[in-house]
C-alpha positions in Angstrom: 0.0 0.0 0.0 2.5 2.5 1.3 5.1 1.0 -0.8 3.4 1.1 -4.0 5.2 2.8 -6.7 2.2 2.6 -8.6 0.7 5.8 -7.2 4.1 7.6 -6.6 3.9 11.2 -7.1 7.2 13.6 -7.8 8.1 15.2 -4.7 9.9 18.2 -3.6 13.1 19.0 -1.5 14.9 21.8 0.3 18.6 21.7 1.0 18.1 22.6 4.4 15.2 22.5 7.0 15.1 26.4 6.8 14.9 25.9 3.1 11.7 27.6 1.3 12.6 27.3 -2.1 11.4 23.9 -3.5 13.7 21.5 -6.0 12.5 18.3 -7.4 13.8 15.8 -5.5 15.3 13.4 -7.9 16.4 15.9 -9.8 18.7 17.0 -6.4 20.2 13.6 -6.3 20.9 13.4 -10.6 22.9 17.1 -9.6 24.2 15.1 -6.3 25.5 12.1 -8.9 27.1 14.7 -10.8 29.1 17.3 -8.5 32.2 16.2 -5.9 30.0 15.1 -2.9 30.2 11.2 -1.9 27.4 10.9 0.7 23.3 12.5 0.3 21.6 12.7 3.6 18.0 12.5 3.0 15.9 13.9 5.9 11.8 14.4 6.4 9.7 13.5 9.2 8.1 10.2 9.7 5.7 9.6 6.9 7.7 11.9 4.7 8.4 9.5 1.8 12.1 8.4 2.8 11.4 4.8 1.7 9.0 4.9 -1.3 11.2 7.9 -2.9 14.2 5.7 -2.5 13.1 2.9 -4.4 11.7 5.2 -7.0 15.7 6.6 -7.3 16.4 3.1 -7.5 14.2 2.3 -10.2 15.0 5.5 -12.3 18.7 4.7 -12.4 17.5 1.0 -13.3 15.4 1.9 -16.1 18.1 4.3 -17.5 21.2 2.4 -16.9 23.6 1.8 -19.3 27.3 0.2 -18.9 29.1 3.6 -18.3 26.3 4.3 -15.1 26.3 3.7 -11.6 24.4 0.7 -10.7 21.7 1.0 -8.2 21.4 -1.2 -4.7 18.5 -0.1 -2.6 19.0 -1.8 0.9 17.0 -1.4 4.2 19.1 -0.8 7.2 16.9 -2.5 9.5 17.4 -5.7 7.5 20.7 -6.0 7.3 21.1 -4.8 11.3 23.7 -7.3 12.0 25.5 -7.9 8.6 27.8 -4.7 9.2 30.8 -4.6 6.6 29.6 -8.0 4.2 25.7 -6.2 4.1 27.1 -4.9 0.7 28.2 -8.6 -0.4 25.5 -10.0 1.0 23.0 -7.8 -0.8 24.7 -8.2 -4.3 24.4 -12.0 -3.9 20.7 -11.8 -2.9 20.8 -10.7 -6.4 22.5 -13.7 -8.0 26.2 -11.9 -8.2 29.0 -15.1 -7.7 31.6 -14.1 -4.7 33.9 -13.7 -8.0 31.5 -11.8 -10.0 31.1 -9.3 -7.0 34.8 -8.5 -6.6 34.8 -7.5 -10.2 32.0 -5.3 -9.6 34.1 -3.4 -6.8 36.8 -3.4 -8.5 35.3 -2.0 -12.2 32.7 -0.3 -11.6 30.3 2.4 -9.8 27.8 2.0 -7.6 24.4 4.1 -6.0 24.0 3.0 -2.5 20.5 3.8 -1.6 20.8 3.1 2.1 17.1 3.5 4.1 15.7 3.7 7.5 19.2 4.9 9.4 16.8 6.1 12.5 15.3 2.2 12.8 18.9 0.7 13.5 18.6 2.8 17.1 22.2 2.7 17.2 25.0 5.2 15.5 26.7 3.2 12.9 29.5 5.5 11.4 28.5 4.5 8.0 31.8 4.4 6.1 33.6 2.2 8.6 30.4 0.2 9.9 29.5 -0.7 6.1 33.2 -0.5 5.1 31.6 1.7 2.3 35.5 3.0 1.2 35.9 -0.2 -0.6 33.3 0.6 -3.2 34.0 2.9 -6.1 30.4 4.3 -4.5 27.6 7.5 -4.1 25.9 6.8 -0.5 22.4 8.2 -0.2 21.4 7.7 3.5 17.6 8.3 4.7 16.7 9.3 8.1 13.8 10.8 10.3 14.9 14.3 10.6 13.9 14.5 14.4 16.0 11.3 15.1 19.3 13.7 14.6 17.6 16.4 16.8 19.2 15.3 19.9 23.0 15.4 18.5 25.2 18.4 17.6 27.5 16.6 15.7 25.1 14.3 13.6 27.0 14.8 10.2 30.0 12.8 11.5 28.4 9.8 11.5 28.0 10.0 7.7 30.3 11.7 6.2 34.0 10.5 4.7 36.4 9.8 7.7 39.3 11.6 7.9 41.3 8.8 7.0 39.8 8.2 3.6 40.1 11.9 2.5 42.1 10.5 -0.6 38.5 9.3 -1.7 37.7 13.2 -2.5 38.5 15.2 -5.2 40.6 17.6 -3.1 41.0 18.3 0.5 39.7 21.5 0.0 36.3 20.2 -0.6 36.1 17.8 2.2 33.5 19.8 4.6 31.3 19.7 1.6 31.3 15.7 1.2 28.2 15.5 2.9 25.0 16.9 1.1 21.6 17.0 2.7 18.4 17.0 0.9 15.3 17.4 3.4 11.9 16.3 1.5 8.9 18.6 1.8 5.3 18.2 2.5 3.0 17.7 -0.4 1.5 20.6 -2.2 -2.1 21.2 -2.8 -1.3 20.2 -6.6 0.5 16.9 -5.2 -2.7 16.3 -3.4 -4.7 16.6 -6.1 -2.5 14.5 -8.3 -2.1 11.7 -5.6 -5.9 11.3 -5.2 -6.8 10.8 -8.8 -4.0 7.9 -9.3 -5.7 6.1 -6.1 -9.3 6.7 -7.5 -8.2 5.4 -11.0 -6.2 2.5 -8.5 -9.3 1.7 -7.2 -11.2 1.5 -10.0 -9.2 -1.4 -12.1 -8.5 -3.0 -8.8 -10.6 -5.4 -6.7 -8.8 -4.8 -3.5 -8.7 -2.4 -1.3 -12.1 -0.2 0.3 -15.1 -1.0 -1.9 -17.1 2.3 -2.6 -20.4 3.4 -4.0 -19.7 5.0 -7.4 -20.0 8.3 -6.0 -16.7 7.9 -4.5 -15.3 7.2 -7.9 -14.9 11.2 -9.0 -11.7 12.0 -7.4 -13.0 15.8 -6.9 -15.3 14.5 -4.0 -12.1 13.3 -2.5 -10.6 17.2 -2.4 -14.1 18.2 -1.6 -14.1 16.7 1.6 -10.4 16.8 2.4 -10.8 21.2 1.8 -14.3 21.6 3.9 -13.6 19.4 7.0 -12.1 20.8 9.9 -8.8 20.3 10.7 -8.4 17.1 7.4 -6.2 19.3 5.3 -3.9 20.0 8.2 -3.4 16.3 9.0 -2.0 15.8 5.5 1.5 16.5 6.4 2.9 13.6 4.5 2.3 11.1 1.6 1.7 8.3 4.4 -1.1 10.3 6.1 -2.3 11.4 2.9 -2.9 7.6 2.0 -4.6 6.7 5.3 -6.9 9.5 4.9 -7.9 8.8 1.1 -8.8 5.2 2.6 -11.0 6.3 5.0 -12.3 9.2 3.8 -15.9 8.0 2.6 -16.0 6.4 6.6 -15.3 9.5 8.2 -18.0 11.7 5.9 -20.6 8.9 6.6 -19.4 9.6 10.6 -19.4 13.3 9.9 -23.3 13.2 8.6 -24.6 10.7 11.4 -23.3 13.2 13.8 -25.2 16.0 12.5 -28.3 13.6 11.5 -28.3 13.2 15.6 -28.0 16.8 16.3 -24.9 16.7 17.9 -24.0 20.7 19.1 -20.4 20.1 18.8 -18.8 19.1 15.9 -16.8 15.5 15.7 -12.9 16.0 16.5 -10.2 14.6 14.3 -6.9 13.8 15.3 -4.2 11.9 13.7 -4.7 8.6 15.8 -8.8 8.6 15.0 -7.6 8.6 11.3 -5.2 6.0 12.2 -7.8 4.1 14.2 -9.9 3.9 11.7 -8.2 2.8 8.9 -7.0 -0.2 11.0 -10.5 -0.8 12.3 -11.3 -0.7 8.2 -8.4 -3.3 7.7 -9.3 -5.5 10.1 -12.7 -6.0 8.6 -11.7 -6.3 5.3 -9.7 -8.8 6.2 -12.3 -10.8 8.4 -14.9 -10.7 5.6 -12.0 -12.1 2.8 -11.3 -14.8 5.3 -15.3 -15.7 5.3 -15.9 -15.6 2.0 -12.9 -18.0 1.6 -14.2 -20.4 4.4 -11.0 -19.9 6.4 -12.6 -17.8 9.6 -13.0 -20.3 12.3 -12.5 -18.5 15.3 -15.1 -15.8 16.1 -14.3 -12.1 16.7 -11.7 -11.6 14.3 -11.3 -8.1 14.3 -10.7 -8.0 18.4 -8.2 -10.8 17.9 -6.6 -9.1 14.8 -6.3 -5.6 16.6 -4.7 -7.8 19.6 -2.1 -9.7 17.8 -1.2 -6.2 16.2 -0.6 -4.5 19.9 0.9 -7.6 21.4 3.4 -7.8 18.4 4.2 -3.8 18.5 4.6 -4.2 22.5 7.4 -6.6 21.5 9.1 -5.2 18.8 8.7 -1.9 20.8 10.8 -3.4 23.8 13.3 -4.8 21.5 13.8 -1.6 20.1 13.6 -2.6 16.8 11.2 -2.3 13.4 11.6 -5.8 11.7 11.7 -9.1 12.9 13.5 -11.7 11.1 12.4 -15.0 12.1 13.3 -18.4 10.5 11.1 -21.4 12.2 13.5 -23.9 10.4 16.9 -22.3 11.4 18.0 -24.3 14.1 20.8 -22.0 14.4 18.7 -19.1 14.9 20.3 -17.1 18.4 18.9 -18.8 21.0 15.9 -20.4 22.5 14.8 -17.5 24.1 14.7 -15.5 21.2 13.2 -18.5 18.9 10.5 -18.8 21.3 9.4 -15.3 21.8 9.0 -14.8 18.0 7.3 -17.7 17.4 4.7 -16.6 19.6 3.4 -14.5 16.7 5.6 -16.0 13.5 4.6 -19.6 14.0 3.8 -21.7 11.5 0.7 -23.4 12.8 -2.9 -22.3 11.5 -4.2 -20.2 14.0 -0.7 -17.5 14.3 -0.6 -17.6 10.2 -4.3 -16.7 10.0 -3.8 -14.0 12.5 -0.9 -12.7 10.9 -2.6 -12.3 7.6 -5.3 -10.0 9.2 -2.8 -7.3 10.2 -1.2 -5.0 8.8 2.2 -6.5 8.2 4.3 -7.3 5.1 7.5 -9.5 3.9 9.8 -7.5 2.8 11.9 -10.4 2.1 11.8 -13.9 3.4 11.5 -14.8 6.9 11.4 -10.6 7.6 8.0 -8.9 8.7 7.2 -5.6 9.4 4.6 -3.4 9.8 3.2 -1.1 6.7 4.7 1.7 8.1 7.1 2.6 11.1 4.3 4.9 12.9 1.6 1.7 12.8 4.1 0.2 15.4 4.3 3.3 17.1 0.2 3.9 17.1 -0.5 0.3 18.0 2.1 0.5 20.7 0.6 3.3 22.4 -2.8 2.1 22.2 -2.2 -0.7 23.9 -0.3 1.4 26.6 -3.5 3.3 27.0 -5.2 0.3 26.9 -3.7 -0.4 30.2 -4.0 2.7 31.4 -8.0 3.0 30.8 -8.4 0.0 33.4 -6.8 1.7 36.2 -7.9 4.9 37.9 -6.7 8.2 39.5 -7.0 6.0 43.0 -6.0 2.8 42.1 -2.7 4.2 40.7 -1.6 6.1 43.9 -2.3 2.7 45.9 -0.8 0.8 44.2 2.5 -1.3 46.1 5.5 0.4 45.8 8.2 -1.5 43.3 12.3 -1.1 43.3 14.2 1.7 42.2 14.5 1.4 37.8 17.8 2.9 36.5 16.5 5.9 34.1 19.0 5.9 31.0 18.4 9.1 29.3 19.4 9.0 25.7 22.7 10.9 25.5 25.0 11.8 22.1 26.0 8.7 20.3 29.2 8.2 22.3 27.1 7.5 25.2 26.0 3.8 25.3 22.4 3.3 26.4 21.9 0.6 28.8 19.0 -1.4 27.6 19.0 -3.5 31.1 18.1 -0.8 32.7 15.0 0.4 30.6 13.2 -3.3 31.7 9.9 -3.3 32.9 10.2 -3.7 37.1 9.7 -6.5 38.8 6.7 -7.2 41.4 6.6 -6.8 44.7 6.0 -9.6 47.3 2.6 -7.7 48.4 1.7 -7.7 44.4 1.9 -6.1 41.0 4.2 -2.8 41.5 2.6 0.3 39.4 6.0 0.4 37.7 5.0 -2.9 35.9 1.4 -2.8 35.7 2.2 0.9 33.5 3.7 -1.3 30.9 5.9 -0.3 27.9 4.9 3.5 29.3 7.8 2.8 32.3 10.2 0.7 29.8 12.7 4.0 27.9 12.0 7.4 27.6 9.7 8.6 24.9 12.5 11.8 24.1 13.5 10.7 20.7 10.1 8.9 20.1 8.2 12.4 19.1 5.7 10.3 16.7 4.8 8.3 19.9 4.1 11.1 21.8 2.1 12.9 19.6 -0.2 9.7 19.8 -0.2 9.8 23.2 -1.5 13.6 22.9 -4.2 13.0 20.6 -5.5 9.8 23.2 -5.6 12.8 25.8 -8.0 14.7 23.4 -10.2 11.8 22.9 -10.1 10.3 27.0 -11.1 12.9 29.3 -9.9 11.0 32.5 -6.2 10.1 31.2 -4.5 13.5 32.1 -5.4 12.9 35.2 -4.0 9.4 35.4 -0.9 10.6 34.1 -0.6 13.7 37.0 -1.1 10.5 39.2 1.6 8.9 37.8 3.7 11.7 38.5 2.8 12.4 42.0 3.2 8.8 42.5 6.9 9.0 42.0 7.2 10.6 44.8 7.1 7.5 47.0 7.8 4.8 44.1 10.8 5.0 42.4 9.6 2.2 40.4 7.8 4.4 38.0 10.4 6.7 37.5 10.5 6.3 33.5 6.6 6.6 33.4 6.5 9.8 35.5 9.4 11.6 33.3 7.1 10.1 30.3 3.8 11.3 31.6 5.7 14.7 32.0 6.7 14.7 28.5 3.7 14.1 26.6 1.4 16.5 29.0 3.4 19.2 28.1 4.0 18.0 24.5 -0.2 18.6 24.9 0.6 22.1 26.0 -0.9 21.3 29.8 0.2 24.2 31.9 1.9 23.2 35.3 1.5 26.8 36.9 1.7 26.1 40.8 1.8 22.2 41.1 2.9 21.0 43.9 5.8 18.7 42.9 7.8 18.3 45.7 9.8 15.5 45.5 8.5 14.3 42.0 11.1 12.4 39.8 11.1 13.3 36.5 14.7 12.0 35.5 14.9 12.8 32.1 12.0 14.2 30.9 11.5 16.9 28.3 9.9 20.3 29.4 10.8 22.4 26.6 8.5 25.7 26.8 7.0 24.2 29.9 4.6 26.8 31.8 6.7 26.0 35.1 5.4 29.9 36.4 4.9 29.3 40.9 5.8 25.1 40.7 7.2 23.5 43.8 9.8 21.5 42.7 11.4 21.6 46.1 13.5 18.4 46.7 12.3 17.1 43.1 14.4 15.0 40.9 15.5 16.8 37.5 18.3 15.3 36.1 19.2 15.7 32.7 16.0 17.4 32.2 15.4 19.6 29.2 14.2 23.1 30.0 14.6 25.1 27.1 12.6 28.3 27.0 10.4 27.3 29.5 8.5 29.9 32.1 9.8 29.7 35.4 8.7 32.6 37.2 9.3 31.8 40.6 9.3 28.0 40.5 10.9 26.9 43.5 14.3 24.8 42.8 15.2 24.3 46.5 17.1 21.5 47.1 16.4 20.3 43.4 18.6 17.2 42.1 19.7 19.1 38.7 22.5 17.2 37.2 22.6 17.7 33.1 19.4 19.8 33.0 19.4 21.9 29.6 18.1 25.7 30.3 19.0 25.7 26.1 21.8 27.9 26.6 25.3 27.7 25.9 27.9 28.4 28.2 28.6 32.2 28.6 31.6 33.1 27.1 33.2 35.7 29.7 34.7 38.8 28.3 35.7 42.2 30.7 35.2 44.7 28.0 33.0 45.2 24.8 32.8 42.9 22.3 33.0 44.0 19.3 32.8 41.2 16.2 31.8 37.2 16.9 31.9 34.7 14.0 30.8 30.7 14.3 33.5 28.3 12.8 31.8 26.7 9.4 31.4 23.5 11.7 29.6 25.5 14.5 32.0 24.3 16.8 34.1 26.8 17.8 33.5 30.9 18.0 35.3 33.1 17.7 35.4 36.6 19.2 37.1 40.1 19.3 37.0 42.2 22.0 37.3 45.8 21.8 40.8 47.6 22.7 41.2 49.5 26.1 43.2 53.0 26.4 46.5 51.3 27.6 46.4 48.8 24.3 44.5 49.9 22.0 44.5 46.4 19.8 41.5 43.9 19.6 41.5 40.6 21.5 41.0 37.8 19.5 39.9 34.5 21.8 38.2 31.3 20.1 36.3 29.4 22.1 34.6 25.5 21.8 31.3 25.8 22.1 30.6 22.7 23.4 32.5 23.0 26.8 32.3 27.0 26.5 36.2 26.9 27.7 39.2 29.3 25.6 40.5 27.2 23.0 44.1 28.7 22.5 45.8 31.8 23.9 44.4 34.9 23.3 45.9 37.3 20.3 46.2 40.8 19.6 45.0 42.6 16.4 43.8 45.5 14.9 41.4 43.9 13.5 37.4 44.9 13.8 35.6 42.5 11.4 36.1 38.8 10.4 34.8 36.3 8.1 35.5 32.5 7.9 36.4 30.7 4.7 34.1 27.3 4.3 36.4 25.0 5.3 37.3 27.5 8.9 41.0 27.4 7.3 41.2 31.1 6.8 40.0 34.0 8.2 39.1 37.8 6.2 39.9 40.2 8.4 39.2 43.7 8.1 41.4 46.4 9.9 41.4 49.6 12.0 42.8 51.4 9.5 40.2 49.7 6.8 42.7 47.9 5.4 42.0 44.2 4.7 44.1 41.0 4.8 43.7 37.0 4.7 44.4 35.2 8.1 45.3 31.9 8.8 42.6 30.6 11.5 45.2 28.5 13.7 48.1 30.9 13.6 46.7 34.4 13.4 49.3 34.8 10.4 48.8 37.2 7.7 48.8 35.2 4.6 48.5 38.7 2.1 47.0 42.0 2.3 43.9 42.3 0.0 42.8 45.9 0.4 45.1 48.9 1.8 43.9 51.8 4.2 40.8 53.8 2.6 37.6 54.6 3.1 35.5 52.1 5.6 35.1 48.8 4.9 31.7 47.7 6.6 31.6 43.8 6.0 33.5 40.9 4.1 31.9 37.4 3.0 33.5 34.3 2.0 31.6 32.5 -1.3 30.1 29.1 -0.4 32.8 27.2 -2.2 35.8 29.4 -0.4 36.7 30.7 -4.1 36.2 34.5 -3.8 35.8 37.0 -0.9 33.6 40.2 -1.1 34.1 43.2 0.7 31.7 46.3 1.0 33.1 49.6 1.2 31.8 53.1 1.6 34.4 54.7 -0.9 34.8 51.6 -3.7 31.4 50.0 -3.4 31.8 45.9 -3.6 34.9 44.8 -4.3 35.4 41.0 -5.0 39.1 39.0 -5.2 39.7 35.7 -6.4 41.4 33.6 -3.9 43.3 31.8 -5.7 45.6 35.0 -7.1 44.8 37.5 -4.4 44.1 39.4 -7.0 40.9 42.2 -7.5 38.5 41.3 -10.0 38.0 44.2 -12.4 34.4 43.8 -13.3 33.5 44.6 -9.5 35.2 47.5 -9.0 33.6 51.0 -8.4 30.2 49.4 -9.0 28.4 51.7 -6.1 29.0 53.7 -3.5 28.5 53.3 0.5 27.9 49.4 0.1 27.3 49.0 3.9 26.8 44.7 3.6 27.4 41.7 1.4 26.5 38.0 0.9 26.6 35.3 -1.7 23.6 33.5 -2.6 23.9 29.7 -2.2 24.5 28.9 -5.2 
């Protein structure tokens, strides 16, 4: 369904997240396969279209290859988890390629490494050394969830060319820029439009899928209904939600008129997990009445027990951490019992597991390897049955229930941090019964931080259960007493304030919410006296005389850097092209009337260096942070080398004011704007003035490249 290329429609890019110009995106990647850069990081959000534009890239470079062109491998991370640096080898001879054949290939010719679902390994794999990619005569495209790379400053490293395999670049001047990114963008109303009539003309020469009255067969009723009700159109974010809404669409006008047939006052509410809900509840049924008409249904109540093997299965997978499961019941090698025994559970081969399976919404993507339809089905099933647990329990129940053993909370850190998986297990129960911390399921397993899809499911269940914010303040002032539910009180933090939930002059003393994110949090009179906040995220949120007494605050994030202390005005400050270092000049005092230059890492916020003296007023970075413009006291201008504070050469002598200088993107040329000479532009390759520039204006007070 998701997958099908049949209804793939062209879609956009930006080379940036700040990006608002729109390119085609596989015409990015045929400019990517022509200019210096080895590696393509393709971003969007989850739904975006990573996967499905992938294998359209594949088959485009398929249907046009020829001897001379790179051959295409499209191969799903996930998959090929453990198969580290043969996954290359191992892919080629999936494809029928001899051992002998495949070192030929390496050795003669090029390849387009099509690389998807980075974000489901939940690990950082340095790409080149993990896949010992440096072997192949290769261009790497890599897809990710954007917000997976959120949580880490230094993200690129992980995919772009080592250090050690710079000779596999053109030059080493070019090696910041071996890493492109190309972040997809959400569909435009002509996308829409074109996307709808390829499913209704799908649905008209096919026998599967919804069955409609013809009415439904004019693809304008479709965009009708999407345009005129509320909050529809704002859903459709993504190809993926656009195709679960386009399935359900004739269910939810049919709900939409019953409503106001009743007389309903208010109007139904749609959120993205009733669209999701639905089109399960829609599977389901199909699936039970194919079943029937075959003769195979012979269990009643197939849609419960469909819907329940789908949570049971994404409760597992979910605690695994993973989004495939590869399960051979013949390999008698297979890891270990324990492992055998758990997947069989839902990938045996006896009748009643198979005919469950094949109600759900699963597929093969190869053999022995199931997955869901799409990453956030595991994600919505998972939190329903979460709340499905919850919904049993109330406000009075959960702060009676026994108190269970302290749970380790392992806060995802950068990469180099390992994350201790032991420690994010579901606690145990207590000799006087079931502990909270276990009853509160995969809620109190890991942190929901890097799992933003889950928790906007978790925000639209609070819009559609009027009781469950109050379980989940419960949960929280349960931790109090019971550090057994540690993880779910730092989750239950999380998600009410991803629902924008005020916490204006709670009473939290003593709460633990280890880990939790309360970015923009309305914090304004809270008593968090004695409260556990460790590596808490805080950014920008109101605090307005929110008790910290006494406060466990190791790691929490305010969202600031490190304040860089200087005893006298600064002047000029300039980030490093990496963004890892600043540097800054500080204005001269009477007794030495010379700048301070200091450069600091802002990671640590500590002086990097000594500090060094200079006229200098005004600085630039080249691309690659090598070099440094640097324009005078006396308005004369000069090249510096960034480590040294060496001239290199004078560009410009003493004149009228120069107001600003700019490296070009590519590190080729460096503008200047002057009061007296307008722009001025030098090649930096000859120090030398290009004519065509000069004395084009007057009192140029700024300048920038484009780009391009």
């Amino acid at each position: 369904m998701a997958g099908s290329l049949q209804l793939y429609i062209p879609v956009n890019a930006g080379l940036n997240a700040r990006d608002e110009s729109c390119i085609d995106a596989l015409e990015a990647i045929h400019q990517f396969m022509q200019s210096h850069h080895k590696t393509l990081l393709l971003l969007g959000d989850s739904g975006a279209g990573k996967t499905l534009f992938g294998k359209f890239v594949a088959r485009e470079y398929w249907s046009s290859y020829t001897p001379n062109s790179p051959i295409p491998l499209f191969l799903s991370l996930p998959h090929h988890r453990t198969a580290g640096d043969k996954m290359i080898g191992r892919a080629l001879k999936a494809q029928g390629f001899s051992s002998q054949q495949i070192e030929q290939l390496r050795q003669q010719r090029t390849f387009l490494f099509i690389l998807d679902g980075y974000d489901e390994l939940k690990r950082w794999d340095t790409i080149y050394s993990e896949y010992q990619l440096n072997r192949w005569q290769a261009k790497v495209v890599v897809s990710c969830r954007s917000e997976y790379l959120a949580v880490v400053s230094d993200y690129k490293d992980f995919f772009a060319i080592p250090v050690s395999d710079q000779s596999l670049l053109p030059s080493l001047d070019q090696s910041p820029l071996s890493l492109q990114e190309l972040w997809l963008k959400p569909f435009t109303a002509k996308q829409i439009d074109s996307y709808v009539q390829k499913y209704v003309s799908a649905l008209q020469s096919s026998s599967q899928g919804p069955q409609q009255s013809s009415d439904w067969h004019d693809w304008t009723l479709y965009r009708h209904h999407i345009n005129t009700i509320p909050d529809l159109k704002g859903m459709i974010e993504n190809p993926f939600t656009l195709t679960l809404i386009v399935n359900v669409l004739p269910s939810i006008v049919q709900d939409q008129n019953k409503h106001k047939s009743e007389g309903a006052g208010s109007r139904l509410l749609l959120t993205r997990s009733k669209i999701y809900e639905k089109f399960t509840n829609d599977w389901f049924v199909r699936q039970e009445l194919k079943l029937r008409q075959a003769g195979q249904a012979k269990w009643p109540n197939l849609v419960k027990r469909f819907e329940g093997f789908s949570k049971r299965l994404a409760k597992a997978m979910i605690a695994e951490n993973i989004t495939q499961v590869q399960h051979d019941p013949t390999d008698e090698l297979e890891s270990d019992d324990a492992s055998r025994g758990r997947w069989a559970e839902f990938f045996g081969e006896d009748e009643k597991r198979t005919l469950l399976r094949s109600g759900c919404p699963l597929h093969s993507p190869q053999t022995h390897c199931y997955e869901f339809l799409h990453k956030s089905l595991l994600e919505f099933f998972g939190v329903r049955l979460q709340t499905d647990v919850i919904a049993t329990l109330n406000v009075e129940h959960i702060l009676a229930a026994p108190v269970g053993p302290a749970v380790p909370v392992t806060v995802p850190q950068e990469p180099s941090t390992p994350v201790d998986t032991d420690a994010l297990s579901p606690t145990a129960s207590t000799a006087h019964g079931v502990s909270l911390g276990e009853q509160l399921s995969s809620l109190n397993q890991r942190l929901l931080n890097d799992e933003p899809s889950m928790v906007r499911f978790w925000v639209d269940q609070l819009c559609n259960d009027e009781q469950l914010e109050a379980k989940l303040f419960a949960i929280i002032e349960k931790s109090k007493v019971d550090p057994s539910v540690a993880i779910a009180s730092a989750n239950s933090a999380t998600i009410l304030n991803a629902a924008r939930v005020a916490f204006s002059r709670k009473d939290w003393r003593g709460v633990n919410l280890t880990g939790a994110d309360l970015s923009q949090a309305i914090l304004d009179g809270t008593n968090l006296q004695g409260a556990i906040l460790n590596q808490v995220k805080l950014n920008d949120a109101l605090m307005y005389q929110t008790n910290f007494t006494a406060a466990q605050m190791d790691g929490v994030s305010f969202g600031q850097r490190p304040y860089l202390s200087h005893n006298y005005v600064v002047r000029y400050v300039a980030f490093s092209p990496d963004g890892m270092s600043i540097t800054t000049i500080r204005a001269g005092i009477l007794s030495n009337p010379k700048c301070t230059v200091c450069t600091w890492n802002m990671a640590t916020g500590q002086q990097v260096g000594r500090e060094r003296r200079c006229n200098s007023d005004s600085r630039a970075f080249s691309p690659d942070g090598k070099l440094i413009a640097a324009i005078y006291k006396n308005n004369a201008m000069g090249i510096v080398d960034s480590a040294t504070g060496k001239k290199i050469y004078a560009l410009k002598g003493p004149g009228e004011r120069v107001n600003l200088c700019a490296f070009s993107p590519d590190g080729k040329l460096v503008a200047a704007a002057s009061n007296d000479e307008g722009l001025l532009i030098w090649d930096m390759a000859t120090g030398q003035q290009i004519p065509e520039f000069e004395g084009n204006m007057l009192n140029a007070s700024s300048c920038v490249f484009s780009p391009d």
